[in-house]
C-alpha positions as a Markdown table, in Angstrom:
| # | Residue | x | y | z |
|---|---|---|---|---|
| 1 | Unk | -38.4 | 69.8 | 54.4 |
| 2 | Unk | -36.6 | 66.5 | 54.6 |
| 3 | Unk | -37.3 | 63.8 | 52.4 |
| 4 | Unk | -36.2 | 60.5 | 53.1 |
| 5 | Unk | -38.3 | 58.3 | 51.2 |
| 6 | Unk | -38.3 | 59.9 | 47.4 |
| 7 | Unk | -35.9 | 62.3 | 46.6 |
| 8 | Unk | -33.6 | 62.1 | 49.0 |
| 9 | Unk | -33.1 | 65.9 | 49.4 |
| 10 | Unk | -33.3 | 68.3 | 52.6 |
| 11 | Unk | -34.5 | 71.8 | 52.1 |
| 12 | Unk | -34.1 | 74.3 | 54.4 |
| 13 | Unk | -36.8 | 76.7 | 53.8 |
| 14 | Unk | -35.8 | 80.5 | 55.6 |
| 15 | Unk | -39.2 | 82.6 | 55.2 |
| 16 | Unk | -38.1 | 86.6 | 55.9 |
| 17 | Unk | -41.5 | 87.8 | 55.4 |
| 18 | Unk | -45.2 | 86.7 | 54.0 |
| 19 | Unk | -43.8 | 85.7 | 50.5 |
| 20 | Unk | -40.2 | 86.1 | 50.8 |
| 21 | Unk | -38.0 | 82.9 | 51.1 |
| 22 | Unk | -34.5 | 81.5 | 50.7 |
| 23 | Unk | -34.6 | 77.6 | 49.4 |
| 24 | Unk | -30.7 | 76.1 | 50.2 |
| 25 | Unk | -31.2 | 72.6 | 49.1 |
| 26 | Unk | -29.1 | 69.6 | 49.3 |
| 27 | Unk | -29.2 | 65.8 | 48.4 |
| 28 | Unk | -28.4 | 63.0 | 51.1 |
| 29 | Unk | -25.5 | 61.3 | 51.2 |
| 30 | Unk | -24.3 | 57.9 | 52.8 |
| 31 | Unk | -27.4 | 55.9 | 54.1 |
| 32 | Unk | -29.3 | 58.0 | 56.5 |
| 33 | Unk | -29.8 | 56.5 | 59.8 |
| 34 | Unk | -32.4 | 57.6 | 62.8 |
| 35 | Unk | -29.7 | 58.9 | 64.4 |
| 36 | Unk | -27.7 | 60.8 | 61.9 |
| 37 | Unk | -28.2 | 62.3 | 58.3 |
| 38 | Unk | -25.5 | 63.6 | 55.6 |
| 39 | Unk | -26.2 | 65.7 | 53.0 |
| 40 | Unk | -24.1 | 68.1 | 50.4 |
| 41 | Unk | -25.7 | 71.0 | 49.8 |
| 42 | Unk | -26.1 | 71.9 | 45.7 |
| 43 | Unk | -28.7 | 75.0 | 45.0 |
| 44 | Unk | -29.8 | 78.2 | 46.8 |
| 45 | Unk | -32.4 | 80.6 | 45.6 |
| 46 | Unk | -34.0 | 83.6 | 46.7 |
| 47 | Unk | -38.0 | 83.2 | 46.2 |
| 48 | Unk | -39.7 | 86.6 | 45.8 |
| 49 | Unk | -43.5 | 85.9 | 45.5 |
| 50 | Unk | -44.5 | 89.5 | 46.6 |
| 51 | Unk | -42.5 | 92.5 | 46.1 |
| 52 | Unk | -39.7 | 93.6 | 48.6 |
| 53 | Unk | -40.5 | 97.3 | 48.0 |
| 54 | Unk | -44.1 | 97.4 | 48.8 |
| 55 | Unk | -45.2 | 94.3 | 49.8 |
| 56 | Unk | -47.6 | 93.7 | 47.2 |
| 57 | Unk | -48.4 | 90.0 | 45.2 |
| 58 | Unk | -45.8 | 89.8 | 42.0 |
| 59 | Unk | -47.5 | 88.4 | 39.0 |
| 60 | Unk | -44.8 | 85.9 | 38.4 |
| 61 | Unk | -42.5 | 84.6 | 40.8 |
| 62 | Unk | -38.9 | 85.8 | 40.9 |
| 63 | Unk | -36.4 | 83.6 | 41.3 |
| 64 | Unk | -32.7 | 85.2 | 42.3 |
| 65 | Unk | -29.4 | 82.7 | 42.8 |
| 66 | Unk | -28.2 | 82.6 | 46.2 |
| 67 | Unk | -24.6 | 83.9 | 46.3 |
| 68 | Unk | -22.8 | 80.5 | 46.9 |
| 69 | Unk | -21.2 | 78.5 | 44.4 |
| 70 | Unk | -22.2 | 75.0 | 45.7 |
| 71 | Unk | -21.3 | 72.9 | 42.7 |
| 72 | Unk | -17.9 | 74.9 | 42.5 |
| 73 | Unk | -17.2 | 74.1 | 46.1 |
| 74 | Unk | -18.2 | 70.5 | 46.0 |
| 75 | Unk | -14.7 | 70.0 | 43.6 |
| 76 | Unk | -12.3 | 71.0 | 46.8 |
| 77 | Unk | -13.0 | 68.5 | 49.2 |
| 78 | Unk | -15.9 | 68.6 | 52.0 |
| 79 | Unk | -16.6 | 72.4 | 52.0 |
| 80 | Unk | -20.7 | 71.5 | 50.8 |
| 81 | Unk | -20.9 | 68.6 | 53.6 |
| 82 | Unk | -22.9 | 68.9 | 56.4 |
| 83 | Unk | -25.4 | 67.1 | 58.9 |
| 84 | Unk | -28.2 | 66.7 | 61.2 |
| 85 | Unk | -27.8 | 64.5 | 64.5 |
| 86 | Unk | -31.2 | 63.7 | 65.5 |
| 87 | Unk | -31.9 | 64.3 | 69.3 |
| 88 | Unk | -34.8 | 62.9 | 69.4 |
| 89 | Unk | -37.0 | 60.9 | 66.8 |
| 90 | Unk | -40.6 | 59.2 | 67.6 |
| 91 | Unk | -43.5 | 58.5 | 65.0 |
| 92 | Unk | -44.6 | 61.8 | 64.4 |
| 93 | Unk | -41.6 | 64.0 | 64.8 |
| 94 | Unk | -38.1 | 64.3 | 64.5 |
| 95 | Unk | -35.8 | 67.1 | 66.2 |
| 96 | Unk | -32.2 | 67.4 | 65.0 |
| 97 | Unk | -29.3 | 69.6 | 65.5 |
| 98 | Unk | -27.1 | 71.1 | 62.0 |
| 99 | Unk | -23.7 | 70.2 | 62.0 |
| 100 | Unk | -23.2 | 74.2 | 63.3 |
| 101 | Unk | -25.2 | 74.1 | 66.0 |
| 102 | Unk | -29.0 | 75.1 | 64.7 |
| 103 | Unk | -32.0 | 72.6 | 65.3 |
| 104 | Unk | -34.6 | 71.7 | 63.1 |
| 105 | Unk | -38.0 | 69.9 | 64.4 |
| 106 | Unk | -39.6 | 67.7 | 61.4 |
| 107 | Unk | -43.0 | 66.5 | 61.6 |
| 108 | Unk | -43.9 | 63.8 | 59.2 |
| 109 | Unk | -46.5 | 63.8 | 56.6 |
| 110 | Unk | -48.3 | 61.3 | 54.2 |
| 111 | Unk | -47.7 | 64.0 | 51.4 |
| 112 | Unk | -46.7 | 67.5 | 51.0 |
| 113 | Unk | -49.3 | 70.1 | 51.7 |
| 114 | Unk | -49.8 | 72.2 | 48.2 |
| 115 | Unk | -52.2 | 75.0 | 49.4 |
| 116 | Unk | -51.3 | 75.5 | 53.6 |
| 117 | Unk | -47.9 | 77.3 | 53.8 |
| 118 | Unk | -44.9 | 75.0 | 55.3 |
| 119 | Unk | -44.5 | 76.3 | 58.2 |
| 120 | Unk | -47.9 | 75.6 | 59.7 |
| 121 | Unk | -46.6 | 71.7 | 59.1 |
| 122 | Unk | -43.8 | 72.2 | 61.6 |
| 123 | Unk | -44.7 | 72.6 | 65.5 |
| 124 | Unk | -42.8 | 75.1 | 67.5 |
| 125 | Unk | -42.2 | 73.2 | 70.9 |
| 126 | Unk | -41.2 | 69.7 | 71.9 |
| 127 | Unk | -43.5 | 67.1 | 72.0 |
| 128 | Unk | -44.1 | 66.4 | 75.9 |
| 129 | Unk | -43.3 | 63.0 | 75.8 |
| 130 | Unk | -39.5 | 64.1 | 74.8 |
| 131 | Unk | -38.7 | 65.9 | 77.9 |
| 132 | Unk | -40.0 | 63.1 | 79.9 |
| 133 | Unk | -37.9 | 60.4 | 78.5 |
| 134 | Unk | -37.7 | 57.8 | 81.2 |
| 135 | Unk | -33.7 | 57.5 | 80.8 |
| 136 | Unk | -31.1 | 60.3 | 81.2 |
| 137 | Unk | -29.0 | 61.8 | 78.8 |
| 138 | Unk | -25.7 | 60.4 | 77.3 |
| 139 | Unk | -22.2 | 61.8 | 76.3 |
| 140 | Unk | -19.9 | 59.7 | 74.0 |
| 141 | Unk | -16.3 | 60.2 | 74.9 |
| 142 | Unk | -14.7 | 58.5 | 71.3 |
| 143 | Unk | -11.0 | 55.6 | 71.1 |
| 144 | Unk | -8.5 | 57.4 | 70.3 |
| 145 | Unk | -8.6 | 58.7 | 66.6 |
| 146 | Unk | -12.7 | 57.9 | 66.5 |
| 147 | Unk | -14.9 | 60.3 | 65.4 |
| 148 | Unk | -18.4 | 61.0 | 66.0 |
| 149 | Unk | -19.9 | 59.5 | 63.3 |
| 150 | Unk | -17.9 | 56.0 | 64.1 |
| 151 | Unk | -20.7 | 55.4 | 66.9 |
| 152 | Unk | -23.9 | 56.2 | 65.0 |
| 153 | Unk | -25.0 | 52.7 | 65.9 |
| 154 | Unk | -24.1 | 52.6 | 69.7 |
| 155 | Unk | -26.2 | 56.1 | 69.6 |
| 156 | Unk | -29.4 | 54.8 | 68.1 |
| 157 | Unk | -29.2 | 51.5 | 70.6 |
| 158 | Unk | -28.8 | 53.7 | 73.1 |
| 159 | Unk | -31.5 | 55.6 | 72.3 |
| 160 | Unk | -33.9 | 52.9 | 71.6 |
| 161 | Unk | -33.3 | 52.0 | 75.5 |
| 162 | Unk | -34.8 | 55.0 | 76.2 |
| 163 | Unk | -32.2 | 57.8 | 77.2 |
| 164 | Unk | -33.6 | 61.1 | 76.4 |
| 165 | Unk | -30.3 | 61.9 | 74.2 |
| 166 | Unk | -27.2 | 60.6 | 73.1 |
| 167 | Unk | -24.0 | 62.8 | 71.7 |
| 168 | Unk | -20.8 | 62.0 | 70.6 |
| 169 | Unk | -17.8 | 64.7 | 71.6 |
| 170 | Unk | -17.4 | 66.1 | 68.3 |
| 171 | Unk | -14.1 | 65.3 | 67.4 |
| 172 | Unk | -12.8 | 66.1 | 63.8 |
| 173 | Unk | -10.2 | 63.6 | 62.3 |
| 174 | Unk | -7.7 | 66.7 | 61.8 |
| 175 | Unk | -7.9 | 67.9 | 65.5 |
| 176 | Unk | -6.0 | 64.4 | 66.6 |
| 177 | Unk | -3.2 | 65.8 | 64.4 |
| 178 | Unk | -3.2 | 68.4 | 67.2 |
| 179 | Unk | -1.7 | 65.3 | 69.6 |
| 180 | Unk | 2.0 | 65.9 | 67.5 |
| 181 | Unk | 3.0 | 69.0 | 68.7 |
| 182 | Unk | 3.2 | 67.6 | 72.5 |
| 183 | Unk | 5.6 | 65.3 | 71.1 |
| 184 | Unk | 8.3 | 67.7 | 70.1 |
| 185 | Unk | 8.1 | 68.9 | 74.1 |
| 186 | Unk | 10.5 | 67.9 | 76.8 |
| 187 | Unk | 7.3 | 66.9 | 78.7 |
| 188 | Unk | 7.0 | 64.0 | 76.6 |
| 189 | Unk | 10.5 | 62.5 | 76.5 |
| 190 | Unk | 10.1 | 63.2 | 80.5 |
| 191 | Unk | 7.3 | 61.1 | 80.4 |
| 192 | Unk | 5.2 | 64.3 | 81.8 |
| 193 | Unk | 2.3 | 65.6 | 80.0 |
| 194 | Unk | -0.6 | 66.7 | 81.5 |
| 195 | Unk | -4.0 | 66.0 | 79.8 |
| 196 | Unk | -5.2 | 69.7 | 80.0 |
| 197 | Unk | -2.3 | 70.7 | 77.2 |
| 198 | Unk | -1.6 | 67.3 | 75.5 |
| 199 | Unk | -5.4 | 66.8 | 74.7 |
| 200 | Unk | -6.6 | 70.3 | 74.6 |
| 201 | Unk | -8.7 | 69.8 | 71.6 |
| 202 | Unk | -10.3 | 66.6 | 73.3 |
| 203 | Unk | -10.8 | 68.6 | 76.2 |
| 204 | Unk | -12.6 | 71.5 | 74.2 |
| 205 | Unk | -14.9 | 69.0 | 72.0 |
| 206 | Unk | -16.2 | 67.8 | 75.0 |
| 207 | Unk | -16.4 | 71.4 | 76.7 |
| 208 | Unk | -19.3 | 71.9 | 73.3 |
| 209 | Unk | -21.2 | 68.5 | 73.6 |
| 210 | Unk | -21.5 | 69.1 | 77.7 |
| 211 | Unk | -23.0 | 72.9 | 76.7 |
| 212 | Unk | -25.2 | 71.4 | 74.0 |
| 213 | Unk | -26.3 | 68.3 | 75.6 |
| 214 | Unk | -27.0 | 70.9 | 79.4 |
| 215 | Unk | -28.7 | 73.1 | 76.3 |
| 216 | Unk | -31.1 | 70.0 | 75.2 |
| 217 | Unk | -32.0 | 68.9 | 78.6 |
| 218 | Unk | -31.8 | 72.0 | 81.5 |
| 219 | Unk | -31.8 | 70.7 | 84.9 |
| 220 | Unk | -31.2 | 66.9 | 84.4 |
| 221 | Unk | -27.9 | 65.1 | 85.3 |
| 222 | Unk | -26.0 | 63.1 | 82.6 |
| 223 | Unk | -24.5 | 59.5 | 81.7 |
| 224 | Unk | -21.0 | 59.5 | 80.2 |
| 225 | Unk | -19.3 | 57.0 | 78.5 |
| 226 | Unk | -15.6 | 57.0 | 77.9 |
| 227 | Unk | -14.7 | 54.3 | 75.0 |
| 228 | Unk | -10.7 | 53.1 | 75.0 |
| 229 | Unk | -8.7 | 56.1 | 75.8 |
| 230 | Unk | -11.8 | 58.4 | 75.7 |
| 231 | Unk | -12.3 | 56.9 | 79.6 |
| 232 | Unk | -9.5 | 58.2 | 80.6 |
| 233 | Unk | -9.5 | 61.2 | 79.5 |
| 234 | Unk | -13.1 | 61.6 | 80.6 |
| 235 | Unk | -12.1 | 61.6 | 84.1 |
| 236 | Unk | -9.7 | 64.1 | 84.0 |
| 237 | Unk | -11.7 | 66.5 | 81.8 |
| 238 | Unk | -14.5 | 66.0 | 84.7 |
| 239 | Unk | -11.7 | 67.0 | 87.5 |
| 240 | Unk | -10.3 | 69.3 | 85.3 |
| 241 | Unk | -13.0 | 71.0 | 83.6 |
| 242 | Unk | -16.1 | 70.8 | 85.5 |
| 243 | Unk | -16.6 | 72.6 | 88.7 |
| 244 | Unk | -17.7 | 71.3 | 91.8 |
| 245 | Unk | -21.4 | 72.7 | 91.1 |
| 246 | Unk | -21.7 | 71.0 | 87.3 |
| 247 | Unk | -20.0 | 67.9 | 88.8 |
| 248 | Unk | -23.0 | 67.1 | 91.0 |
| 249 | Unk | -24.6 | 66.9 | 87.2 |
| 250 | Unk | -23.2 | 63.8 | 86.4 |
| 251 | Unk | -24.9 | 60.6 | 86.9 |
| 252 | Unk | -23.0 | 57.9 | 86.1 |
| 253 | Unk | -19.0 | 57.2 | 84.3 |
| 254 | Unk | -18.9 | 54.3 | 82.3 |
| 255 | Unk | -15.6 | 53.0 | 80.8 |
| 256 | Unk | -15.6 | 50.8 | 77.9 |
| 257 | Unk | -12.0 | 48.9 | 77.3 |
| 258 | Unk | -9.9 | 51.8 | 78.9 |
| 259 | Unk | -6.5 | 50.8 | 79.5 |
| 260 | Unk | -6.7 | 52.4 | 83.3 |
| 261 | Unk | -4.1 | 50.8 | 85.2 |
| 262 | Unk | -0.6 | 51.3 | 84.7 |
| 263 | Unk | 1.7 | 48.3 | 84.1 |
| 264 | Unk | 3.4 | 47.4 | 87.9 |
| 265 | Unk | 5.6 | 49.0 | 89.3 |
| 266 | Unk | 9.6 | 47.5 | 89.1 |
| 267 | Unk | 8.7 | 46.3 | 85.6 |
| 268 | Unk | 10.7 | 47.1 | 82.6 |
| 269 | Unk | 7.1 | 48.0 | 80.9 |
| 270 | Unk | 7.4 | 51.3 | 83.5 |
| 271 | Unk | 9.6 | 53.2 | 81.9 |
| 272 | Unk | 7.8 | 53.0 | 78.2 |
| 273 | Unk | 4.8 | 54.4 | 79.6 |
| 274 | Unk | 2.6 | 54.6 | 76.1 |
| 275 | Unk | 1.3 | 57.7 | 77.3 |
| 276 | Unk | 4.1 | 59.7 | 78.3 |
| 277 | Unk | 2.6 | 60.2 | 81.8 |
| 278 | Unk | -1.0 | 60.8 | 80.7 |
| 279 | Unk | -1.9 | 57.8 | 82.5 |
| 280 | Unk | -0.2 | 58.5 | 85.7 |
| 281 | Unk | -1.3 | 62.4 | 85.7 |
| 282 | Unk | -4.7 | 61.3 | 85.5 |
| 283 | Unk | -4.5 | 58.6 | 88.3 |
| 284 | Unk | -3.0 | 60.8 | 90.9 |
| 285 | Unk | -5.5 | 64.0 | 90.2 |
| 286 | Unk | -8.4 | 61.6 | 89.8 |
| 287 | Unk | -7.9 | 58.6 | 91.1 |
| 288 | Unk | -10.4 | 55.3 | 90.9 |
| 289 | Unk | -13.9 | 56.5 | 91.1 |
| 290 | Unk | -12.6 | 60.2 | 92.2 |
| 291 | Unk | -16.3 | 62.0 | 92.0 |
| 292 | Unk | -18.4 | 61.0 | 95.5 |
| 293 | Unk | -22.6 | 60.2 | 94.3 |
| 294 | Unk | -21.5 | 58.9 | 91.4 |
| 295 | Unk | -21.8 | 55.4 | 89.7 |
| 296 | Unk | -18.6 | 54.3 | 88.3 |
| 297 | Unk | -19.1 | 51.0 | 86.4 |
| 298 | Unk | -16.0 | 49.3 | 84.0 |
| 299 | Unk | -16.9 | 47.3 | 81.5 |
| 300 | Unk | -14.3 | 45.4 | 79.9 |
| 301 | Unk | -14.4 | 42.5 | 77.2 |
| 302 | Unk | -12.8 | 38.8 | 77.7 |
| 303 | Unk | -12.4 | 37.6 | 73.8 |
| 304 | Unk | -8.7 | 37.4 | 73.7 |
| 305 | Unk | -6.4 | 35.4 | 75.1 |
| 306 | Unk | -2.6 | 36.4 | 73.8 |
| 307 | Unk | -0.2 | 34.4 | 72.1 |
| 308 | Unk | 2.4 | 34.2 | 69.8 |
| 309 | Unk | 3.4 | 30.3 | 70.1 |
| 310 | Unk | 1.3 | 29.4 | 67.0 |
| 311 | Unk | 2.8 | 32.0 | 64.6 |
| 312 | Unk | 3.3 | 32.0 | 61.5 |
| 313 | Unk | -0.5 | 30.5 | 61.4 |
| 314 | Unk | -3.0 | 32.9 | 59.8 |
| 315 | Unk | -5.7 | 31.8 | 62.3 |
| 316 | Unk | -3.5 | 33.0 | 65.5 |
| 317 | Unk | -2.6 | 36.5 | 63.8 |
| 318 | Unk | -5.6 | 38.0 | 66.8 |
| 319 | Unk | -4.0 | 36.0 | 69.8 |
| 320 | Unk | -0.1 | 37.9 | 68.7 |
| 321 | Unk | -1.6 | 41.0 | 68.4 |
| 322 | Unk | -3.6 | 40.6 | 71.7 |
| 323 | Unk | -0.2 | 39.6 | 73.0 |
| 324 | Unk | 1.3 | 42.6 | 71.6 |
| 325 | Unk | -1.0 | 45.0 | 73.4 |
| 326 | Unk | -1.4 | 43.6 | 76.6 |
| 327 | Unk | 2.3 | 43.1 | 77.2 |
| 328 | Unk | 3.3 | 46.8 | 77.7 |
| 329 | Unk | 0.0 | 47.4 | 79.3 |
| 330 | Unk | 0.5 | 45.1 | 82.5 |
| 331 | Unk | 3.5 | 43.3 | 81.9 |
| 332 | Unk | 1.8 | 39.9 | 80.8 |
| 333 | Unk | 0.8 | 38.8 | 77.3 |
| 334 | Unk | -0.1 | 36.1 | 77.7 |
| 335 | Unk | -3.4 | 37.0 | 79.8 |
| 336 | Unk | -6.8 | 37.8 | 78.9 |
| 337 | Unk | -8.8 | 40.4 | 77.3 |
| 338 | Unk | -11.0 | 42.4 | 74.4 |
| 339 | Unk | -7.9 | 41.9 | 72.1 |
| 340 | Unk | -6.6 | 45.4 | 72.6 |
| 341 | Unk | -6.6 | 46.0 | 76.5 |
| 342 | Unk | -6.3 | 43.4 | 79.5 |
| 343 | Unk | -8.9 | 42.6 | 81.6 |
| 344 | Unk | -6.7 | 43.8 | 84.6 |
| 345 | Unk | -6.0 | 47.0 | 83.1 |
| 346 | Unk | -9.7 | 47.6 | 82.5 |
| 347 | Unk | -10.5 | 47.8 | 85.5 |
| 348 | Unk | -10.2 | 50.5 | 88.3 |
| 349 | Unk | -9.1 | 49.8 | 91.4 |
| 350 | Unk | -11.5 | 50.7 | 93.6 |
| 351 | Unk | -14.5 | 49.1 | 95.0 |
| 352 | Unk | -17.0 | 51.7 | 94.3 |
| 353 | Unk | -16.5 | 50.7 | 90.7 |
| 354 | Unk | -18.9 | 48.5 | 89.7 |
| 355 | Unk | -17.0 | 45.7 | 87.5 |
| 356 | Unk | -18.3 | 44.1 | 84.6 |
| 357 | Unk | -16.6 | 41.7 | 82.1 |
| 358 | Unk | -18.1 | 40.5 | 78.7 |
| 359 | Unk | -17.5 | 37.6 | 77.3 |
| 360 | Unk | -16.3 | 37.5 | 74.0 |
| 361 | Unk | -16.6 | 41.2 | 73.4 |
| 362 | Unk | -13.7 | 42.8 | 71.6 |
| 363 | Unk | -12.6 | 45.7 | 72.0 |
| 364 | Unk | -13.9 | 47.8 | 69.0 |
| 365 | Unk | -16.0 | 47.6 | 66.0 |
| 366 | Unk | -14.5 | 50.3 | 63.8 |
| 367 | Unk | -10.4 | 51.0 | 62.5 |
| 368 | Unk | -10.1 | 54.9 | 62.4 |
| 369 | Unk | -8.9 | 55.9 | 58.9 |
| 370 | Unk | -8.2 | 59.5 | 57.3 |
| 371 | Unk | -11.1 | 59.0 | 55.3 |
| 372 | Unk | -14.4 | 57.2 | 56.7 |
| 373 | Unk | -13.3 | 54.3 | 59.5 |
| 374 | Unk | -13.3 | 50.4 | 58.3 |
| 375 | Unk | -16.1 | 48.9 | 60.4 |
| 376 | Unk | -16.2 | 45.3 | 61.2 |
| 377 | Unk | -18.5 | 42.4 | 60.1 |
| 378 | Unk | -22.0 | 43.2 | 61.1 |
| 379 | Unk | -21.6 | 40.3 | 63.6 |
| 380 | Unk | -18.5 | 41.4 | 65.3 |
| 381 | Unk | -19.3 | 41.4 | 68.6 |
| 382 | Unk | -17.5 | 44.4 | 70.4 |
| 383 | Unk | -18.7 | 47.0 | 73.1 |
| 384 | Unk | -21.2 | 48.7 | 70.7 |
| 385 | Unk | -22.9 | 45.6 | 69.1 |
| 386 | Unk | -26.6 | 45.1 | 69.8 |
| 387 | Unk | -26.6 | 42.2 | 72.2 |
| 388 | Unk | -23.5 | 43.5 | 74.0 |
| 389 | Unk | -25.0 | 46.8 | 74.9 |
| 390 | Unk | -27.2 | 44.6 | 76.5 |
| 391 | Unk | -24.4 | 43.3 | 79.2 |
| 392 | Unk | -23.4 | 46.9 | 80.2 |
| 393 | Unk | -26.3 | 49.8 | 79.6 |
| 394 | Unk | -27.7 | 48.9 | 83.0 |
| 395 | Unk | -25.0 | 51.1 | 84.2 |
| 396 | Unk | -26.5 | 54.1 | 82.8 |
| 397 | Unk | -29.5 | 55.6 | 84.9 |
């Protein structure tokens, strides 16, 4: 039972046997979105409304606590959080998956029924026009230190185009702490690391969104999307993860504002390699658009051009950092770009990559924080803004 509207509460209503039940409820949390609602869960009861021993119709219900201390638990941090990431969502019904992996399938209602039980409210199988979505599936491969719920809004524009479902590698904001023991290695001072150790934990959260998204949609190829970073390590997790059978699965690699080029060769900016030979593993084990059938596409914004000659003026504080960015990533800050990344360094080298550059589009619409991320002005137009999807999800299929 999820209320949106009124109360603001999601119940999830187990039913062992004709007039047994367990009630966990919870309250929402954040403003809920179509394509992601948090809740905190607060009460549990038992409901006995016949008896366990015999079956037979108690005269008054029994109501027994459910073992969990809920409002206890609330006091030490985010042990009562939890979510629903909706996978698909019409007029009628909604079908989301628990932050631990069940799925729930809503159906709407003008009121709640008072004499039918619940569960004859609730249909058992998809609705048909939800495993004929006209667009393929999508997998979100998160900037470094992003988290899931940082692209809620790409999601629901992505869905909206009509792709069949959209997830998000499930990163936690603790698992990029998982990135300092590599640099206490020799690896790193060599300038050696290898993706497959270095980002492990990247490499596992997108080993359980593939599973879950091949779970949601059996048989049908999928889109990826590798924002920043994330589209770099996207295509050595598909070399280095996927075999050659599930890598005939993927449709199309798209690569938002990832830095993919190396600065040239000769330059000082060589031997400060920002990634300590991340870069340059990935480019020789997969390099340009590596996997044969599918479409590569770069997308990569032009909003930026650096500069420092107008400091200490407020208004050219975007241009120095621009400048600050680019310089170590191609050896030239004073070039163009999405503020963060270079236009040259966007893109791959290859020419079965399709290229495409937006103007104006910067390079992110978030700042990662330990807590919830700082998002921009609702008009900041970066990679995941409404009118800038526009300029790149043709790449999808």
């Amino acid at each position: 039972l999820l209320d949106l509207e009124n109360m603001k509460r999601f119940e999830n209503i187990v039913q062992f046997s004709d007039g047994i039940f367990l009630n966990i409820t919870a309250f929402i949390v954040d403003k809920p979105t179509e394509s992601k609602i948090r809740f905190r869960f607060d009460e549990g009861n038992f409901i006995f409304q016949k008896s366990p021993l015999d079956g037979k119709p108690l005269k008054n219900e029994i109501t027994v606590p459910y073992p969990v201390p809920f409002k206890i638990l609330s006091l030490f941090g985010n042990e009562t959080l939890g979510s629903l990431d909706t996978v698909y969502l019409d007029e009628i019904v909604r079908i989301s998956q628990g932050n631990k992996g069940s799925y729930f399938i809503f159906k709407r209602v003008e009121k709640l029924p008072t004499e039918e039980p619940l569960k004859e409210e609730i249909p058992t199988s998809l609705p048909s026009d939800a495993a004929s979505a006209t667009k393929l599936p999508v997998i979100i491969c998160p900037q470094q230190f992003a988290i899931a719920e940082d692209y809620d809004e790409l999601i629901q524009r992505l869905v909206t185009r009509g792709h069949s479902g959209v997830y998000t590698a499930d990163l936690s904001r603790s698992e990029w702490l998982r990135l300092i023991p590599s640099t206490l290695t020799t690896d790193y001072w060599k300038g050696e690391l290898k993706p497959g150790k270095a980002l492990e934990f990247y490499y596992e959260a997108l080993d359980r969104t593939y599973a879950k998204a091949k779970k949601m949609h059996p048989g049908s190829k999928i889109n990826f999307v590798g924002h920043s970073i994330g589209g770099w390590i996207l295509r050595s997790w598909l070399k280095d993860r996927l075999t050659p059978q599930e890598q005939a699965n993927v449709a199309s690699v798209t690569t938002l504002g990832t830095p993919h080029n190396p600065p040239p060769e000769g330059t000082i900016w060589t031997r400060f390699d920002q990634t300590r030979g991340l870069l340059k593993y990935v480019n020789q084990q997969s390099p340009g658009a590596y996997l044969k059938g599918v479409k590569y596409s770069c997308v990569v914004g032009n909003a930026t051009r650096g500069n420092v000659d107008n400091l200490p003026n407020l208004n050219a504080i975007e241009s120095a950092v621009a400048y600050v960015s680019y310089l170590p990533l191609c050896g030239n800050g004073n070039t163009d770009g999405d503020g963060i990344v270079p236009i040259e360094t966007g893109l791959l080298e290859d020419d079965n990559c399709q290229r495409i550059i937006i103007e104006g589009a910067k390079h992110s619409g978030f700042l990662p924080s330990p807590g919830p991320s700082i998002k921009a002005p609702d008009d900041w137009y970066w990679y995941g803004a409404e009118e800038c999807v526009d300029e790149w999800a043709h790449a999808l299929l």
